[in-house]
N, CA, C and O atoms as CSV, one atom per row, in Angstrom:
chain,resi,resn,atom,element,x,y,z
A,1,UNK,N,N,-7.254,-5.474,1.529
A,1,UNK,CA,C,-6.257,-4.582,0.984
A,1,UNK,C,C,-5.209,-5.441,0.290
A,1,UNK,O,O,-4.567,-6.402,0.715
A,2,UNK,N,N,-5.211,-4.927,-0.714
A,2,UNK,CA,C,-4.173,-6.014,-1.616
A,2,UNK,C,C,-3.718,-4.968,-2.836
A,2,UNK,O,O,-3.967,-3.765,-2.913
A,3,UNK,N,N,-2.816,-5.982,-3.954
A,3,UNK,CA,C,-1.813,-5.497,-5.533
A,3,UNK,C,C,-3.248,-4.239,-5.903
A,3,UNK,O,O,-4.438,-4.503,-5.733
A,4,UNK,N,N,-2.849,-3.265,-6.283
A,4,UNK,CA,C,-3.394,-2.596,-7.396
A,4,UNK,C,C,-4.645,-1.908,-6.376
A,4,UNK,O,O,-5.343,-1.087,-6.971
A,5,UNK,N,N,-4.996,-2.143,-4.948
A,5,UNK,CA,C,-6.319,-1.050,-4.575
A,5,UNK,C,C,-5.597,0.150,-4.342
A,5,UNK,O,O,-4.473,0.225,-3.847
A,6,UNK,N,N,-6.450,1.254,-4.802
A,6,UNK,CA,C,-6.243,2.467,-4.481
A,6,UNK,C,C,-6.747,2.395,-2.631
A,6,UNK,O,O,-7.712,1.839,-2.106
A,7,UNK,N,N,-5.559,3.254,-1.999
A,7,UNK,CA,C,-5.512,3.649,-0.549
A,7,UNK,C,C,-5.504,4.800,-0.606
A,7,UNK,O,O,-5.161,5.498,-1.561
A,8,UNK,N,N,-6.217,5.399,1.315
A,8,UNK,CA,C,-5.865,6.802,1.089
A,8,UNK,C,C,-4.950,6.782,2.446
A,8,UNK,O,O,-5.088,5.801,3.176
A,9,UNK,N,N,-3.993,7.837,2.843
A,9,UNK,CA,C,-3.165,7.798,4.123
A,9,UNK,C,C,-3.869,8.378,5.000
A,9,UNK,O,O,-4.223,9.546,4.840
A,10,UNK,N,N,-4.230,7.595,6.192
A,10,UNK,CA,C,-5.121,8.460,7.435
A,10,UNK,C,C,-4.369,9.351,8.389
A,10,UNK,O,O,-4.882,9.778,9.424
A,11,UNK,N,N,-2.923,9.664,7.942
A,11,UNK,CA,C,-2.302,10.190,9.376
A,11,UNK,C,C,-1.315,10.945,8.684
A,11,UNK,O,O,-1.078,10.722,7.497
A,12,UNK,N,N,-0.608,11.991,9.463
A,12,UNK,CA,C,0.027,12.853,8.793
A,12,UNK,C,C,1.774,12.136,9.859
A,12,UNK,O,O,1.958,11.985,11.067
A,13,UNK,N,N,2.626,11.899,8.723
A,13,UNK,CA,C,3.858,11.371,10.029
A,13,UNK,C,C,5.061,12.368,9.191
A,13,UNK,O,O,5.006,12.842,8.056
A,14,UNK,N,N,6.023,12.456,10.123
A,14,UNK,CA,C,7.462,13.353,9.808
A,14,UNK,C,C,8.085,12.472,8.785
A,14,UNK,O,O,8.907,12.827,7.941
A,15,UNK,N,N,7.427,10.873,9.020
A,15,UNK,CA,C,9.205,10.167,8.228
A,15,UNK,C,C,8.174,10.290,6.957
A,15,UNK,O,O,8.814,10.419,5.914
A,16,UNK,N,N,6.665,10.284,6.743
A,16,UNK,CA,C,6.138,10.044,5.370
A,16,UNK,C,C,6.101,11.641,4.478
A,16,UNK,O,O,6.144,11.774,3.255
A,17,UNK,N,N,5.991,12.954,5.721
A,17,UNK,CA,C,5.970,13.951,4.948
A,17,UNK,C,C,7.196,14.165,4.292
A,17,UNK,O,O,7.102,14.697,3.185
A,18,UNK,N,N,8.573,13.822,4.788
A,18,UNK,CA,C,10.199,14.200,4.353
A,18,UNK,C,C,9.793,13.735,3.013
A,18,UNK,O,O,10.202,14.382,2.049
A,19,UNK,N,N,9.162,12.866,2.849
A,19,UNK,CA,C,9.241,12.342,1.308
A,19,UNK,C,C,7.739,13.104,0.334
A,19,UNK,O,O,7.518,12.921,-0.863
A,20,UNK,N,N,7.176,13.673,0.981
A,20,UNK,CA,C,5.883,14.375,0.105
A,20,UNK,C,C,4.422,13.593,0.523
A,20,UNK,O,O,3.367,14.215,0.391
A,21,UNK,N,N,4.424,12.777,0.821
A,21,UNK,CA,C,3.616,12.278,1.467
A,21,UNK,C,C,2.510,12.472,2.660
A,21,UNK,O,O,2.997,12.130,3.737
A,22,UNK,N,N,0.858,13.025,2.792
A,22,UNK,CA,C,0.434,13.691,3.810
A,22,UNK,C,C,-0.326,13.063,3.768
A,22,UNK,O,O,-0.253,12.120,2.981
A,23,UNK,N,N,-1.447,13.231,4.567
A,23,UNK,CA,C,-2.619,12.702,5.443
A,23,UNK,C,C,-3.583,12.850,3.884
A,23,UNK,O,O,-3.020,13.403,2.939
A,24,UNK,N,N,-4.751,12.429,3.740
A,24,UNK,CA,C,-5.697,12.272,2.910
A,24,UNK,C,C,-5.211,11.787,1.312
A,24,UNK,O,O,-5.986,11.417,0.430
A,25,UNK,N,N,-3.454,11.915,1.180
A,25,UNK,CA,C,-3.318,11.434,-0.171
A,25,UNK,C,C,-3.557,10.232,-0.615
A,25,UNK,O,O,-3.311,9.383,0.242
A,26,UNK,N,N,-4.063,9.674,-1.932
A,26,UNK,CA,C,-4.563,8.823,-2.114
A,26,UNK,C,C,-4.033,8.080,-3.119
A,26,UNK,O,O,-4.309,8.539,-4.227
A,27,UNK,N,N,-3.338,7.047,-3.129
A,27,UNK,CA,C,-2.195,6.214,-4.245
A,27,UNK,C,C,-2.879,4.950,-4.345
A,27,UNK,O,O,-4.063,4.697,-4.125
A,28,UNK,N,N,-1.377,3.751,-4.933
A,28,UNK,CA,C,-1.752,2.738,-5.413
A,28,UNK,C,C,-0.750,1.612,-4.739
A,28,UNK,O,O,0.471,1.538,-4.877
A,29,UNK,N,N,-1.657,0.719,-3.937
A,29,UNK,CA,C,-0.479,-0.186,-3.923
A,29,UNK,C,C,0.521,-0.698,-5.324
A,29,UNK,O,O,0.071,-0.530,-6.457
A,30,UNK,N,N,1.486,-1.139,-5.176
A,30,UNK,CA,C,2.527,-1.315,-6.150
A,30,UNK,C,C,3.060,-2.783,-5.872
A,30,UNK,O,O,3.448,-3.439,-6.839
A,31,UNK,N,N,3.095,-3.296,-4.677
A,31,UNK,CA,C,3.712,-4.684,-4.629
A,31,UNK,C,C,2.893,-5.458,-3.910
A,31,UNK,O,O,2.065,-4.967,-3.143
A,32,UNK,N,N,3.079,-7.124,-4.134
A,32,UNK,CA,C,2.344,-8.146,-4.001
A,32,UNK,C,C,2.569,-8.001,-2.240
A,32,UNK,O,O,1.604,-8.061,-1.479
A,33,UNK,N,N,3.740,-7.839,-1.838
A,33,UNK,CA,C,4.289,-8.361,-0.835
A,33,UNK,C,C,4.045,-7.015,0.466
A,33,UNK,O,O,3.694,-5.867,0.190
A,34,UNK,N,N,4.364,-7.583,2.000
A,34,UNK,CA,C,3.755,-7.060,2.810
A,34,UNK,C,C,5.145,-7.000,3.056
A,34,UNK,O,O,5.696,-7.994,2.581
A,35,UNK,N,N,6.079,-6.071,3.721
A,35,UNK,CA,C,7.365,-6.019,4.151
A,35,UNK,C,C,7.200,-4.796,5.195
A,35,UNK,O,O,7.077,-3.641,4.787
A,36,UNK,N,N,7.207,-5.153,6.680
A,36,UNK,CA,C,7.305,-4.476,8.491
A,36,UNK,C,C,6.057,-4.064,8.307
A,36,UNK,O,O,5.784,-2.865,8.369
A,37,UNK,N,N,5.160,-4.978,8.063
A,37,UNK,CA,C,3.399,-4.670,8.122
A,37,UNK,C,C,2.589,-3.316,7.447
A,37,UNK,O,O,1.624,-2.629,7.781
A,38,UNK,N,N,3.787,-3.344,6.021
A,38,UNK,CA,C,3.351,-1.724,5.694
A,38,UNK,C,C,3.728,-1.978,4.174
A,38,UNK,O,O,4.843,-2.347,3.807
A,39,UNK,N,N,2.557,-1.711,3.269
A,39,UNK,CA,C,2.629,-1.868,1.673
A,39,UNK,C,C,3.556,-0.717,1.026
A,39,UNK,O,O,3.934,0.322,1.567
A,40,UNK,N,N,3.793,-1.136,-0.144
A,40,UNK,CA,C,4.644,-0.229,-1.273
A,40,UNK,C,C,3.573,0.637,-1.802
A,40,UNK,O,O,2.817,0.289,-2.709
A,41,UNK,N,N,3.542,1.592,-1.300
A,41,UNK,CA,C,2.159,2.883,-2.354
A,41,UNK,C,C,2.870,3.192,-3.216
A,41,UNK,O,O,4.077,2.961,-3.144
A,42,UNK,N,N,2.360,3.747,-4.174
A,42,UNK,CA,C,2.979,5.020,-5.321
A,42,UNK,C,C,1.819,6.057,-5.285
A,42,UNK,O,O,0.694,5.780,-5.700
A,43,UNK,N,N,2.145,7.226,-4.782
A,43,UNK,CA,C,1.521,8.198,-5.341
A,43,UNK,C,C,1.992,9.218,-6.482
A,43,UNK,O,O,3.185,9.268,-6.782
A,44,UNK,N,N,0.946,10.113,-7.179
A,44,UNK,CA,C,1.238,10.600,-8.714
A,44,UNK,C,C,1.437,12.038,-7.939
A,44,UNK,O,O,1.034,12.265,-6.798
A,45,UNK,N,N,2.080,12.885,-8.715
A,45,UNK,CA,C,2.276,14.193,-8.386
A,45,UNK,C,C,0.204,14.613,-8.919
A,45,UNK,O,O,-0.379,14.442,-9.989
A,46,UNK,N,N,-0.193,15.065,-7.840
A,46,UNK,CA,C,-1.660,15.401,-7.422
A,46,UNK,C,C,-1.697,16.384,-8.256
A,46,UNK,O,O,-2.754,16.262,-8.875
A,47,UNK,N,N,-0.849,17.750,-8.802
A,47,UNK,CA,C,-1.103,18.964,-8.687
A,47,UNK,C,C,-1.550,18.946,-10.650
A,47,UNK,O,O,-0.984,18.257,-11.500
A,48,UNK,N,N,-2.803,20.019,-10.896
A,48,UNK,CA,C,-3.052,19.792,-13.013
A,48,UNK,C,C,-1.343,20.555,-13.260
A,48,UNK,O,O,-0.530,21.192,-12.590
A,49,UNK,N,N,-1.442,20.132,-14.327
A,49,UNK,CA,C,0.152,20.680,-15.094
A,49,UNK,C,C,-0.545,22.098,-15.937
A,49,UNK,O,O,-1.607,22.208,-16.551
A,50,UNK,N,N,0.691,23.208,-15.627
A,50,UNK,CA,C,0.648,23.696,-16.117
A,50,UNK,C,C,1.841,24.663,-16.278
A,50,UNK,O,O,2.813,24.525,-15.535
A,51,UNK,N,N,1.811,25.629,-17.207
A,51,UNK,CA,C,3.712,26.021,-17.542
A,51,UNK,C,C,4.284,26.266,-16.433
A,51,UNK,O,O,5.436,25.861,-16.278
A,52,UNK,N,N,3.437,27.192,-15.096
A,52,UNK,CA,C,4.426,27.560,-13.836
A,52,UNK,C,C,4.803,26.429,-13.298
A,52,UNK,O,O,5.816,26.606,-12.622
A,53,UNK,N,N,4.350,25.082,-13.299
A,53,UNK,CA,C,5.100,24.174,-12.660
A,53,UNK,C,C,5.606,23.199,-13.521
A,53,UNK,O,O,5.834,22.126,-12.963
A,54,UNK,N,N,5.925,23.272,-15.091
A,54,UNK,CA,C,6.100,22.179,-15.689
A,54,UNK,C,C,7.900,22.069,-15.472
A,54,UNK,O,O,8.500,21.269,-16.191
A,55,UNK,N,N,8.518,22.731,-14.672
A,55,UNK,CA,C,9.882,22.446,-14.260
A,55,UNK,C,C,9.927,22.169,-13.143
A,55,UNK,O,O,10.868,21.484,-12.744
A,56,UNK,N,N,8.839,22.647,-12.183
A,56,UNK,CA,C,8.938,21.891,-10.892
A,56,UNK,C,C,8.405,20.849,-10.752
A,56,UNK,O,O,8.307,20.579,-9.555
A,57,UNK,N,N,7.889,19.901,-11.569
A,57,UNK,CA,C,6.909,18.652,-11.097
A,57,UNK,C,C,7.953,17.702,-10.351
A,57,UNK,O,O,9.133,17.409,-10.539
A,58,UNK,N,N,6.795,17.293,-9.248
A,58,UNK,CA,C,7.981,16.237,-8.110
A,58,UNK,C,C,7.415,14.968,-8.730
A,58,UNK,O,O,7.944,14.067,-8.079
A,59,UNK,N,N,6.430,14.291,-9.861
A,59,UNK,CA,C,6.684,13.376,-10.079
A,59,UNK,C,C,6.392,12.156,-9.394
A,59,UNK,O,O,6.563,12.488,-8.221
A,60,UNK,N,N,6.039,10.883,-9.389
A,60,UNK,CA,C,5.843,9.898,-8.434
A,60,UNK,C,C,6.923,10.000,-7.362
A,60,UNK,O,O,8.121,10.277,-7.417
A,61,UNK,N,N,5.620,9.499,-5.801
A,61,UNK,CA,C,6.422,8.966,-4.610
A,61,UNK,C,C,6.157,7.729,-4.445
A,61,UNK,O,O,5.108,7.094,-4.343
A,62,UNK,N,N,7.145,7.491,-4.431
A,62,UNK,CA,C,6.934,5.866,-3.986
A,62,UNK,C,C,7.498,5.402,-2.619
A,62,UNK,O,O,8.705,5.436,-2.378
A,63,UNK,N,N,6.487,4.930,-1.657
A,63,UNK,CA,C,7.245,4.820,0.155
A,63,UNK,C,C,6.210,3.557,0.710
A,63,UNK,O,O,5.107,3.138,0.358
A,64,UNK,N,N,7.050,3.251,1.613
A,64,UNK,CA,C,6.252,1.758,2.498
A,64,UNK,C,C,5.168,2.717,2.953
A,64,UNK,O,O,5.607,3.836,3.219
A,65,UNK,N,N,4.079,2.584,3.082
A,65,UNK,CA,C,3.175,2.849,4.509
A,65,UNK,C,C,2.562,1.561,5.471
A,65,UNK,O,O,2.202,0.448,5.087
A,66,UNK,N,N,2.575,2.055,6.689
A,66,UNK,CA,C,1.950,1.070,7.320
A,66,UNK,C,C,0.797,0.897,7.224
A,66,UNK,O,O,-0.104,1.733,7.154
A,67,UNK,N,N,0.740,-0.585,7.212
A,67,UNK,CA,C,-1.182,-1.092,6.506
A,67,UNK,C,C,-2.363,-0.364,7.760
A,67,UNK,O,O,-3.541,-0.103,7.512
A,68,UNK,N,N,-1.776,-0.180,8.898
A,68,UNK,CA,C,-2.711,0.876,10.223
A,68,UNK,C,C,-3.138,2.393,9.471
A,68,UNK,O,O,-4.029,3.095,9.948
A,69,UNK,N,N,-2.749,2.588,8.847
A,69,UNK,CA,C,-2.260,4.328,8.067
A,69,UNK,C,C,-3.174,3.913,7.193
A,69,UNK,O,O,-3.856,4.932,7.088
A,70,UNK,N,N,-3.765,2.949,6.341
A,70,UNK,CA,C,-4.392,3.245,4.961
A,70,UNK,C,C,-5.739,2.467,5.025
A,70,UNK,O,O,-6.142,1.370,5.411
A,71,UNK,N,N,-6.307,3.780,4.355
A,71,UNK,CA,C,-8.157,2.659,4.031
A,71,UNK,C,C,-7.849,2.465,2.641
A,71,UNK,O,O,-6.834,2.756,2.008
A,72,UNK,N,N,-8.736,2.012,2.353
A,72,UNK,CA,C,-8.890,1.305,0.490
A,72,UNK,C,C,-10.301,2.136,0.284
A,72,UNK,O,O,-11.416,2.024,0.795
A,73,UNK,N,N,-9.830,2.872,-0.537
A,73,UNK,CA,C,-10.677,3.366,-1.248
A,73,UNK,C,C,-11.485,3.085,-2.482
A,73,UNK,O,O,-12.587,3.607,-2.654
A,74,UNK,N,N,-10.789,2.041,-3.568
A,74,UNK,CA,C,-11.000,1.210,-4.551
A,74,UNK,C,C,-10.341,0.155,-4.348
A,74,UNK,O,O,-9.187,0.096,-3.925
A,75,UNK,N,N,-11.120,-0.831,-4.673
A,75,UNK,CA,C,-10.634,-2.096,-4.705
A,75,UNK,C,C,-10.544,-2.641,-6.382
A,75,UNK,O,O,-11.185,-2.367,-7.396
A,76,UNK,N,N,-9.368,-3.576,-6.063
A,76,UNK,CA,C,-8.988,-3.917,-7.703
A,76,UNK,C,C,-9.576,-4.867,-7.263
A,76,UNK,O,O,-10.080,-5.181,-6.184
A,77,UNK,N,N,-9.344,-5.693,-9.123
A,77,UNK,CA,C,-10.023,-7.033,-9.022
A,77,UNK,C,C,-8.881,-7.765,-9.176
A,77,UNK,O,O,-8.785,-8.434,-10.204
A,78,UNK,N,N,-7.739,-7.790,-8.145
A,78,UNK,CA,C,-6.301,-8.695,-8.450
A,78,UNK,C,C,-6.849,-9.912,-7.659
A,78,UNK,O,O,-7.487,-9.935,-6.606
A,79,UNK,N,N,-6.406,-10.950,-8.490
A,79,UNK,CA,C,-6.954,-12.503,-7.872
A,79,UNK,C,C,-5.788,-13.023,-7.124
A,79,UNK,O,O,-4.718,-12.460,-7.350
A,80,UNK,N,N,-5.810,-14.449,-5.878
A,80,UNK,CA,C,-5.070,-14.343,-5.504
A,80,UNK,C,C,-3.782,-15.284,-6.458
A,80,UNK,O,O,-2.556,-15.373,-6.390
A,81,UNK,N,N,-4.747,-15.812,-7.237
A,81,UNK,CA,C,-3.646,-16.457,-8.359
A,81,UNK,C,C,-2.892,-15.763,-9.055
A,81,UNK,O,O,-1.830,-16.143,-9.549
A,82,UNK,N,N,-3.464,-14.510,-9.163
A,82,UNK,CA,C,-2.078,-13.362,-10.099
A,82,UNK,C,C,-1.304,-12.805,-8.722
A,82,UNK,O,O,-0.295,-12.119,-8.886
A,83,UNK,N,N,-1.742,-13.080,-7.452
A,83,UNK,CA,C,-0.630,-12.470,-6.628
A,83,UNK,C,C,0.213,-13.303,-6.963
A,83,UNK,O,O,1.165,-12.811,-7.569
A,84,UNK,N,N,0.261,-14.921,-6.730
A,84,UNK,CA,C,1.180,-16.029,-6.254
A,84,UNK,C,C,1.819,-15.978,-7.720
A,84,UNK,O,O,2.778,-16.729,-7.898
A,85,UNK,N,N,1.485,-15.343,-8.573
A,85,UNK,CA,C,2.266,-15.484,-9.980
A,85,UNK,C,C,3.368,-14.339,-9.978
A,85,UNK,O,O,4.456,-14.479,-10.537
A,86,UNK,N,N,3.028,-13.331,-9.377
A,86,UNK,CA,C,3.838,-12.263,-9.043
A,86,UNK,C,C,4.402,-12.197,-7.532
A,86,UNK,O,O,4.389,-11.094,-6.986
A,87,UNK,N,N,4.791,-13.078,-6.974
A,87,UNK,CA,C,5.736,-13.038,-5.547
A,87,UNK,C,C,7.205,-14.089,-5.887
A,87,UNK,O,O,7.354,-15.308,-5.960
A,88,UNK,N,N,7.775,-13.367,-5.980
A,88,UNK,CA,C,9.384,-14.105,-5.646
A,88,UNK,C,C,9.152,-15.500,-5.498
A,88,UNK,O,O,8.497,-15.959,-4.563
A,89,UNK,N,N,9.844,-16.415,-6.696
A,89,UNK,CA,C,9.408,-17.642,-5.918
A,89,UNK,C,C,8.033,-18.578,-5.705
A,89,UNK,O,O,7.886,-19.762,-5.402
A,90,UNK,N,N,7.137,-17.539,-5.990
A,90,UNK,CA,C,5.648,-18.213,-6.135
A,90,UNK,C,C,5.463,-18.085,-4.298
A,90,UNK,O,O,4.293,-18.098,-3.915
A,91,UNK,N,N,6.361,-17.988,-3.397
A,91,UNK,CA,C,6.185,-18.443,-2.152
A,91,UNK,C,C,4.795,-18.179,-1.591
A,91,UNK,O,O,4.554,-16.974,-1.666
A,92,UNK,N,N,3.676,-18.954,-0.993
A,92,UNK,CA,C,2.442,-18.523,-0.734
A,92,UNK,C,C,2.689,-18.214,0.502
A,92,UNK,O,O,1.729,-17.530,0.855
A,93,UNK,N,N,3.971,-18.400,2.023
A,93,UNK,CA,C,4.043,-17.786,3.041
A,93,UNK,C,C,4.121,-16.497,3.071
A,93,UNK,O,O,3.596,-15.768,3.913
A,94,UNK,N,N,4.944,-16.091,1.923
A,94,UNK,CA,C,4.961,-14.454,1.666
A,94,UNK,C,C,4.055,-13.522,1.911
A,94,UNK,O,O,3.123,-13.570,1.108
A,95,UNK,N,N,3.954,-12.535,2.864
A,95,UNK,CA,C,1.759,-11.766,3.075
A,95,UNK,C,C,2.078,-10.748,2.114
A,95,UNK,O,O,3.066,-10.184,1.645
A,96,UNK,N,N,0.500,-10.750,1.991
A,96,UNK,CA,C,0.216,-10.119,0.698
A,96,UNK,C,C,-0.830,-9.987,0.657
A,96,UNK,O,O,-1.357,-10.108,-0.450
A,97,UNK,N,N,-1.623,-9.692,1.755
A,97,UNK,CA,C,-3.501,-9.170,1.349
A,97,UNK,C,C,-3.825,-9.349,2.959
A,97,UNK,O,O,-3.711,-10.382,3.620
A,98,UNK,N,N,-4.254,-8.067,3.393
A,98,UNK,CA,C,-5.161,-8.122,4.294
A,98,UNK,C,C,-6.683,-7.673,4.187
A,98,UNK,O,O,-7.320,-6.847,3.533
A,99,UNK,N,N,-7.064,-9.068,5.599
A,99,UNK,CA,C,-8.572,-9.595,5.036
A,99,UNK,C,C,-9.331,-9.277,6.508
A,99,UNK,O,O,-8.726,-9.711,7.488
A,100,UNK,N,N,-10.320,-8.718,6.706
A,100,UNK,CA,C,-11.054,-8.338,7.891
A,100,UNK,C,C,-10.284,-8.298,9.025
A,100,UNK,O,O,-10.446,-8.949,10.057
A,101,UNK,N,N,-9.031,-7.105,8.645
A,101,UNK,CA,C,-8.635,-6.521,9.742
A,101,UNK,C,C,-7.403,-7.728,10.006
A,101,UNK,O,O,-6.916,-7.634,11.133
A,102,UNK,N,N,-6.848,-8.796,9.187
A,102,UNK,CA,C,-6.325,-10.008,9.477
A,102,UNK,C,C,-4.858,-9.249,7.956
A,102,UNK,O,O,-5.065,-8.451,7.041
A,103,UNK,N,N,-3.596,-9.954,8.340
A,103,UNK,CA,C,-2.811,-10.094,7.146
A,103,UNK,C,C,-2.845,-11.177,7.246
A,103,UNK,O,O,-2.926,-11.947,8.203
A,104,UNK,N,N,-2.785,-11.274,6.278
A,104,UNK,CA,C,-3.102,-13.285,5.702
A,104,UNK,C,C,-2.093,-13.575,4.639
A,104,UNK,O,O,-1.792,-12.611,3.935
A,105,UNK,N,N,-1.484,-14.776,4.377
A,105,UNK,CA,C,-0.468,-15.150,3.433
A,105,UNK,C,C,-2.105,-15.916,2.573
A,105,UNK,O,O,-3.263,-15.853,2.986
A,106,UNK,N,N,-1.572,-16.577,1.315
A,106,UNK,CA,C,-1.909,-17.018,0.384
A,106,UNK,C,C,-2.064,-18.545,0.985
A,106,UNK,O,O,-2.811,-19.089,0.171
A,107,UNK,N,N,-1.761,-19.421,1.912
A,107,UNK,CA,C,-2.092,-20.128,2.861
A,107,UNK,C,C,-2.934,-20.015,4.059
A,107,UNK,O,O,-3.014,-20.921,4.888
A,108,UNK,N,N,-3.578,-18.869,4.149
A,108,UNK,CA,C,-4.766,-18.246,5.144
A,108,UNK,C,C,-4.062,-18.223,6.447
A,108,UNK,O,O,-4.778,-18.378,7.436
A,109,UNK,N,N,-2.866,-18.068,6.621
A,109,UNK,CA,C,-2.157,-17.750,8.022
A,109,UNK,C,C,-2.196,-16.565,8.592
A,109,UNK,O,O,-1.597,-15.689,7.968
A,110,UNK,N,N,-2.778,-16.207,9.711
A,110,UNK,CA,C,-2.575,-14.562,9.426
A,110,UNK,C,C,-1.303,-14.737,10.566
A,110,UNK,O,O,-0.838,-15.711,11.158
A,111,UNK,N,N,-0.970,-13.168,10.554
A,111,UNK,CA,C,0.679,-13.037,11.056
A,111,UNK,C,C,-0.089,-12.588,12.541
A,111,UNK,O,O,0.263,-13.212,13.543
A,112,UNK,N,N,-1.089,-11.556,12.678
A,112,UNK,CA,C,-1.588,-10.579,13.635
A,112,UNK,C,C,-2.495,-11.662,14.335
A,112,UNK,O,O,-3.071,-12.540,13.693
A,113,UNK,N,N,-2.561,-11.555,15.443
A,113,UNK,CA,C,-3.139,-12.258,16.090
A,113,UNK,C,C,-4.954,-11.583,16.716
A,113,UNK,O,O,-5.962,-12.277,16.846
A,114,UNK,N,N,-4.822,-10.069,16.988
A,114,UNK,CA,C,-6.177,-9.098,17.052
A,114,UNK,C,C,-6.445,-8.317,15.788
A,114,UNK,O,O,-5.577,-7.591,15.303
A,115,UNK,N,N,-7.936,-8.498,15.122
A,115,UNK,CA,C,-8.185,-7.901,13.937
A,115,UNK,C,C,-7.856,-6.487,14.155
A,115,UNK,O,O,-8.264,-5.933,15.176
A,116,UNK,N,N,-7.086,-5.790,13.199
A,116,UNK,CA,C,-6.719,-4.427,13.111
A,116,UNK,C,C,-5.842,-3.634,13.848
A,116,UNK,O,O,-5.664,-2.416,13.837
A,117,UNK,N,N,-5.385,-4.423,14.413
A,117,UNK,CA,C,-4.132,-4.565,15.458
A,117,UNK,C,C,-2.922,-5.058,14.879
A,117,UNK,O,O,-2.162,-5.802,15.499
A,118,UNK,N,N,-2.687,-4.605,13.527
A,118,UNK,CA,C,-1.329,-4.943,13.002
A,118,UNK,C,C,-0.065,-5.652,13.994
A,118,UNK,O,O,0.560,-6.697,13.816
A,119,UNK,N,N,0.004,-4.877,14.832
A,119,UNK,CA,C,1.279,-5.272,15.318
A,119,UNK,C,C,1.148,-6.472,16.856
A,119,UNK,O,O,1.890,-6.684,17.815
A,120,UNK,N,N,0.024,-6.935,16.485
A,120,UNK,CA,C,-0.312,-7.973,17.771
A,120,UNK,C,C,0.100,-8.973,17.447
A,120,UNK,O,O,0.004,-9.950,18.190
């Protein structure tokens, strides 16, 4: 899971619905960087346009989710050399791609100590 794969959200939560956000929606990561073990999605307003809603459109959400919450549904082809070109600094400690259930920095450190166990 890394820049640019499409995710989908596996869980329905209060703090992700306040913002529009539900269980099966399916966005884009948006940032290189891993910040409280949970990526930057953007999702698109889902709904076709048409005149009854062309004054209500809500427009992109953009919210952390936790990397436990999302499968990858598409995978981009972001290399890890265009991550380290796009992180603050170049810093390779910075995480930014998780790899078989592992978050891993750009130095192969992972932070989690049990695969898929984010918070171990």
């Amino acid at each position: 899971m890394k820049l640019f794969d499409k995710v989908k959200v596996l869980v329905s939560k209060p703090e992700y619905e306040k913002w529009g956000i539900f269980k099966g929606m399916v966005g884009t990561i948006i940032d290189a960087e891993i910040q409280f073990r949970a990526f930057q999605v953007i999702f698109s307003d889902p709904r076709p346009f048409s005149e009854e809603i062309m004054y209500d459109l809500k427009g992109d959400i953009v919210d952390y989710i936790e990397i436990k919450y999302l499968e990858v549904v598409e995978e981009s082809n972001c290399t890890d050399e265009y991550l380290l070109i796009n992180l603050p600094n170049q810093e390779k400690r910075w995480f930014c791609k998780v790899e078989n259930g592992y978050i891993v920095n750009l130095l192969g450190e992972k932070l989690n100590k049990i695969p898929y166990d984010y918070d171990s």
